[in-house]
C-alpha positions in Angstrom: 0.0 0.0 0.0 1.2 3.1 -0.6 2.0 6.2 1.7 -0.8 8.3 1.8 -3.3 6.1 0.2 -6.5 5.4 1.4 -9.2 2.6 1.8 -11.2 4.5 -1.2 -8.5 4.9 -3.8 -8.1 1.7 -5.0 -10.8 2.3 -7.2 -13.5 2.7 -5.0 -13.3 -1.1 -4.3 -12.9 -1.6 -0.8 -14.7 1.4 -0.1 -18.1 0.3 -1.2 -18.6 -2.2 2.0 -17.8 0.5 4.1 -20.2 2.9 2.4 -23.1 0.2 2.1 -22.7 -0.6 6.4 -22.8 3.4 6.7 -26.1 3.4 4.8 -27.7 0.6 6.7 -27.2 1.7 9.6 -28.2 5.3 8.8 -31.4 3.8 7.3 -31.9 1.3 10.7 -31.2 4.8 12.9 -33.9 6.3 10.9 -36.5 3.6 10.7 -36.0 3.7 14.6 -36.6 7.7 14.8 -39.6 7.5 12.3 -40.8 4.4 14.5 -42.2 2.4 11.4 -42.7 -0.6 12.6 -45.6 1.3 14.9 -46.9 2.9 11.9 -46.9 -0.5 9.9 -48.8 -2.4 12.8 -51.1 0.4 13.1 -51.6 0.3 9.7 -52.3 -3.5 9.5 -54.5 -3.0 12.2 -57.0 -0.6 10.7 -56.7 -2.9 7.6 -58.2 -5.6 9.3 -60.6 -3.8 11.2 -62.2 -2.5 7.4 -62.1 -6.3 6.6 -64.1 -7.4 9.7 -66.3 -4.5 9.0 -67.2 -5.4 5.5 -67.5 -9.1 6.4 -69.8 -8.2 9.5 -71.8 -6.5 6.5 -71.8 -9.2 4.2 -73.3 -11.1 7.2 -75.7 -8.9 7.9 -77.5 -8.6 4.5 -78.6 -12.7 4.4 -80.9 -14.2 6.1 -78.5 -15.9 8.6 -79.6 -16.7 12.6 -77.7 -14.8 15.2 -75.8 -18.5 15.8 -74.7 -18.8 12.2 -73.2 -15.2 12.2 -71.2 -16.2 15.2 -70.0 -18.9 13.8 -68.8 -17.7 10.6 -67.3 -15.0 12.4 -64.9 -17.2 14.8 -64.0 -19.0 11.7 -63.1 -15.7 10.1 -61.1 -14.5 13.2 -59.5 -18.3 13.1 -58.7 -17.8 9.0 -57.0 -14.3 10.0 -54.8 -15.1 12.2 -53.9 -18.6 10.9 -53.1 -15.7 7.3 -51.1 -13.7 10.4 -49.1 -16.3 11.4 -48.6 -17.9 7.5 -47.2 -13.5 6.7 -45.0 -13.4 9.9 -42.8 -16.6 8.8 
């Protein structure tokens, strides 16, 4: 190596790493000071609340006993988070 020389003039080679770790970890600093994973969640969650709206709905306009609606919808809560579980893995 010579005198003087530097980790980013050998043609930018052994620089990039460097730079790359620097950007991750600027983007992981930020995601934690914009708290997205709070904002996703929240976001998930009022995305299945409009889904268990419209499916309470849907319920709602047949001609379905009180029983039957509670049925379908413990088997919809059951589908949901067995679709929760299936995303998270």
């Amino acid at each position: 190596m010579r005198r003087g020389s530097s980790v980013g003039s050998y043609g930018g080679q052994l620089g990039r790493p460097y730079r790359a770790l620097d950007r991750a970890g600027r983007f992981a600093t930020e995601m934690c000071r914009l708290n997205l994973d709070g904002r996703l969640v929240r976001l998930s969650e009022a995305h299945a609340a409009l889904v268990v709206a419209a499916f309470d709905r849907a319920l709602n306009v047949g001609a379905l006993d009180r029983a039957t609606r509670t049925t379908l919808r413990l088997a919809m809560a059951d589908e949901l988070r067995v679709a929760d579980r299936a995303a998270d893995a």
